[in-house]
C-alpha positions as CSV (number, residue, x, y, z in Angstrom):
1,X,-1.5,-27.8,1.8
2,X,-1.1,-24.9,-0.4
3,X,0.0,-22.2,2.2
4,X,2.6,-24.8,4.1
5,X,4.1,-24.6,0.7
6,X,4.2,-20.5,0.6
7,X,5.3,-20.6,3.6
8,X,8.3,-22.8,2.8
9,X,9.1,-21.1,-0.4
10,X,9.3,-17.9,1.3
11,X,11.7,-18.8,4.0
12,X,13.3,-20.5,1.8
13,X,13.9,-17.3,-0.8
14,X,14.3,-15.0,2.7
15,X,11.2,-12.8,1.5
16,X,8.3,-11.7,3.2
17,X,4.9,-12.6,5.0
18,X,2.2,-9.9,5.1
19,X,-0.9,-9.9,6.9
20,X,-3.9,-7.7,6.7
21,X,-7.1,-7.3,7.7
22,X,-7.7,-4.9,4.7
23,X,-6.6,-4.0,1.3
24,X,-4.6,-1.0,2.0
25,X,-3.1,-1.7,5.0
26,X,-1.6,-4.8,2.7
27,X,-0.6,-2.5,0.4
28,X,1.1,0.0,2.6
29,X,3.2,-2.4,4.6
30,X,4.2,-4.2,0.9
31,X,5.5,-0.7,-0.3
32,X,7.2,-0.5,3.0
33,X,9.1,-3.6,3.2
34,X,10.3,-3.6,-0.4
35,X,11.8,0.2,0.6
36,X,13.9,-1.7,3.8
37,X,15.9,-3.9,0.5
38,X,19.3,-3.8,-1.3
39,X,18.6,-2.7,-5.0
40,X,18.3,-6.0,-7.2
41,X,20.1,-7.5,-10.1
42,X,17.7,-6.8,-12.3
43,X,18.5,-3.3,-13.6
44,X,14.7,-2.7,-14.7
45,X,14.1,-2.8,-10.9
46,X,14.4,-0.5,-7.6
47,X,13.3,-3.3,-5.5
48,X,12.2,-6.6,-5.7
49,X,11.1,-9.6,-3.5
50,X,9.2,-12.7,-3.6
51,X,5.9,-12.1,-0.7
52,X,3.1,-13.4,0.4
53,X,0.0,-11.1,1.4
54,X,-2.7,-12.7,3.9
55,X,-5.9,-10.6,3.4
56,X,-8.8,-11.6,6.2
57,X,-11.5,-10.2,6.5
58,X,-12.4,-8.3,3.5
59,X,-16.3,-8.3,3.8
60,X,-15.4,-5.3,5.9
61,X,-13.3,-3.5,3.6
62,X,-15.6,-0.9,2.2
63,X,-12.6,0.3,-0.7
64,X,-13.0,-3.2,-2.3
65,X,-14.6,-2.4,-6.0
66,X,-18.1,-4.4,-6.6
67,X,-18.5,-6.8,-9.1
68,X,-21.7,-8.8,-10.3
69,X,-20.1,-11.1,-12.8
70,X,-19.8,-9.1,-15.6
71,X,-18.6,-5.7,-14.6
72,X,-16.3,-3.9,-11.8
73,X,-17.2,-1.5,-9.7
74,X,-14.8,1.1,-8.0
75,X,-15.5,2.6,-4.6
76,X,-12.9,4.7,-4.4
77,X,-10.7,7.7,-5.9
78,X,-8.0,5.8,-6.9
79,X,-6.4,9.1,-7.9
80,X,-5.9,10.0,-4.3
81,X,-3.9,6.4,-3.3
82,X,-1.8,5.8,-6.7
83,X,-2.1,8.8,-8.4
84,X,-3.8,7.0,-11.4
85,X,-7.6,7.7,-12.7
86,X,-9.8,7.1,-15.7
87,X,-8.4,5.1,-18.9
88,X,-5.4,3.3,-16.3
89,X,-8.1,2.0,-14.2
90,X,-10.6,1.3,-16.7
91,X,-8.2,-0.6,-18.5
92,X,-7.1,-2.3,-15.7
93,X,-10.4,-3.9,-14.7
94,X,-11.7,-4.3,-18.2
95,X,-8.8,-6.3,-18.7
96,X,-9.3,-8.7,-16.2
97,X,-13.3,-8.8,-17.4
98,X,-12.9,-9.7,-20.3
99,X,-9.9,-12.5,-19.2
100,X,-11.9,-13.6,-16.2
101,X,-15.9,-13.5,-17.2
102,X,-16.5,-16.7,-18.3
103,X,-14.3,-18.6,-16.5
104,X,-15.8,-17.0,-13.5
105,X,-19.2,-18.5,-14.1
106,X,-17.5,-21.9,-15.3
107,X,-16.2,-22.2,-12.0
108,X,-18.8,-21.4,-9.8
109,X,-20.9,-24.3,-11.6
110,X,-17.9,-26.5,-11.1
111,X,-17.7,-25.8,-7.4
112,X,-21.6,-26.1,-6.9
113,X,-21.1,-29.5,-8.3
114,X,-18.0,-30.4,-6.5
115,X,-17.7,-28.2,-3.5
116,X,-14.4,-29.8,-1.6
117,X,-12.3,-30.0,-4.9
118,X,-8.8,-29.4,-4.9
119,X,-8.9,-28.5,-8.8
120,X,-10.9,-25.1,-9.0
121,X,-8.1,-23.7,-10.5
122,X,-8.2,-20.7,-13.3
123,X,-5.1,-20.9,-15.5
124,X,-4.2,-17.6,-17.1
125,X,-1.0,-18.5,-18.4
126,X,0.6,-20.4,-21.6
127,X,3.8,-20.8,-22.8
128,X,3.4,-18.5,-25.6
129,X,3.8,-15.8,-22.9
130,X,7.7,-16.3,-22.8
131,X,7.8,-14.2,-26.0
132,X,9.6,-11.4,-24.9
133,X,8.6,-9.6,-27.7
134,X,5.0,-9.7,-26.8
135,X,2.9,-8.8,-23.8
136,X,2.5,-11.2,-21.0
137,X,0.0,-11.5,-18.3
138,X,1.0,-11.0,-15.0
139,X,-1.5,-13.2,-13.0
140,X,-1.0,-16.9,-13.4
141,X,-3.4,-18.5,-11.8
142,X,-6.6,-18.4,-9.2
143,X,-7.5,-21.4,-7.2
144,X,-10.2,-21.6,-5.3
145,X,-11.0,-23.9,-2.1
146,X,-13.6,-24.5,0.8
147,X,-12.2,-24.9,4.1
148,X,-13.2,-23.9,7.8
149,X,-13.0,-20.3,6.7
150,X,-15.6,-20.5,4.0
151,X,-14.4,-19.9,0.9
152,X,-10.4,-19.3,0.9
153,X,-8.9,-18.0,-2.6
154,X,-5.5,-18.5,-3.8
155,X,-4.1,-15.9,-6.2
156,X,-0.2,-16.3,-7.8
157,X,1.4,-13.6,-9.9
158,X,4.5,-13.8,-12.0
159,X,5.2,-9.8,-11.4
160,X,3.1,-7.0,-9.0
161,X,4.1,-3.1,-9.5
162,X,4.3,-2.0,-6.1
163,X,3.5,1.7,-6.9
164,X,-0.1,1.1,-8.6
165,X,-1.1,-2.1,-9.9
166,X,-1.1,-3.9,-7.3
167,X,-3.6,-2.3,-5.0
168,X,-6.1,-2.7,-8.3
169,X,-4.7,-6.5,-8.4
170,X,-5.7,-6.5,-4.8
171,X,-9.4,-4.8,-5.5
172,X,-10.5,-6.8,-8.5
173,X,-9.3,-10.0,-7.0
174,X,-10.8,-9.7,-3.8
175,X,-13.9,-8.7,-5.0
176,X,-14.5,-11.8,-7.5
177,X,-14.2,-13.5,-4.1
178,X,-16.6,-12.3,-2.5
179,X,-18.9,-12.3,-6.0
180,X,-18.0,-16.6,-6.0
181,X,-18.2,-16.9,-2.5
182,X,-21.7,-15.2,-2.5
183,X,-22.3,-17.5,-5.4
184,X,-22.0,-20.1,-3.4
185,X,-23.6,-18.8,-0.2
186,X,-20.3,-19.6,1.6
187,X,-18.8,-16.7,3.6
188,X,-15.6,-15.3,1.9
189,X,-12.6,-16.7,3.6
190,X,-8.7,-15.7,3.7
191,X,-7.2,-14.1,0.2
192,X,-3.7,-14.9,-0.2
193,X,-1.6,-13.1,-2.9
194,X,1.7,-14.5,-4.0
195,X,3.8,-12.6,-6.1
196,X,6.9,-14.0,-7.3
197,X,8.5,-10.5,-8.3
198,X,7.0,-7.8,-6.2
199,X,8.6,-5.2,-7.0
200,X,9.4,-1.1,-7.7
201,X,10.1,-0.1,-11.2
202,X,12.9,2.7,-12.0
């Protein structure tokens, strides 16, 4: 089972398990345990860890952006939480529009056609990312799979800013779960967002 494995990984690397029953709750107690570390080794960074974030129950969670498919949403002043507006968040979500569109409705036809596969999986990343001379995404993959709790979604990231990104990580995400999982006509189960480097930036 996929969490079994994040739960083992994150023992293993002595980082952290979150759980939330709403976006910014997650995010809070994220900023808050990265604050309790030693500084890291990488000297780009304030803090760092690896973490896990459970999110349940996000049907409830009115800040969540909307998305039909083709465009997000936002519900809230994200000025007042991360002190970013306009072009940052626009360029935020487009981003992830125009990266996840398609493969969005790809999906959701492969799921009506094999609803208990362990393959729904959205691969975001390629090799030609190690450039270090280029850009690089920072999601790596969503994987999506029916279980007791409807529709459960799986998200891994290579890198999460703490400060800003993430809680628009954390929007966008869960609300192409709920889009899918309404899709589907399957109620939206547990999000879990891994992030290998979680971190503060200097």
């Amino acid at each position: 089972m996929p969490l079994l494995r994040y739960y083992f990984y994150l023992w293993y690397n002595k980082s952290m398990l979150i759980e939330a029953n709403n976006t910014l709750d997650g995010f809070e107690k994220a900023k808050e345990y990265l604050q309790s570390l030693e500084p890291p080794l990488d000297t780009e960074l304030e803090k760092e860890s690896p973490l896990l974030i459970i999110f349940k129950n996000l049907d409830s969670d009115e800040t969540v952006c909307r998305y039909n498919g083709k465009k997000f949403q936002p519900q809230i002043n994200y000025q007042e939480l991360i002190h970013e507006e306009g072009d940052f968040v626009r360029n935020s979500f487009g981003h992830y529009e125009e990266l996840l569109n398609n493969e969005i409705k790809e999906i959701i036809v492969y799921l009506k056609e094999n609803p208990f596969s362990k393959r729904a999986v959205i691969d975001a990343w390629t090799k030609e990312q190690r450039d270090l001379n280029k850009k690089a995404k920072c999601l790596v993959y969503l994987l999506f799979r029916q279980t007791n709790n409807g529709l459960d979604l799986h998200i891994h990231m290579r890198a999460n800013d703490a400060n800003n990104k993430a809680l628009l990580n954390f929007h966008t995400f869960a609300a192409i779960h709920r889009y899918v999982a309404s899709e589907l006509g399957l109620k939206t189960g547990s999000y879990y967002h891994y992030a290998d480097s979680y971190h503060i930036l200097k």
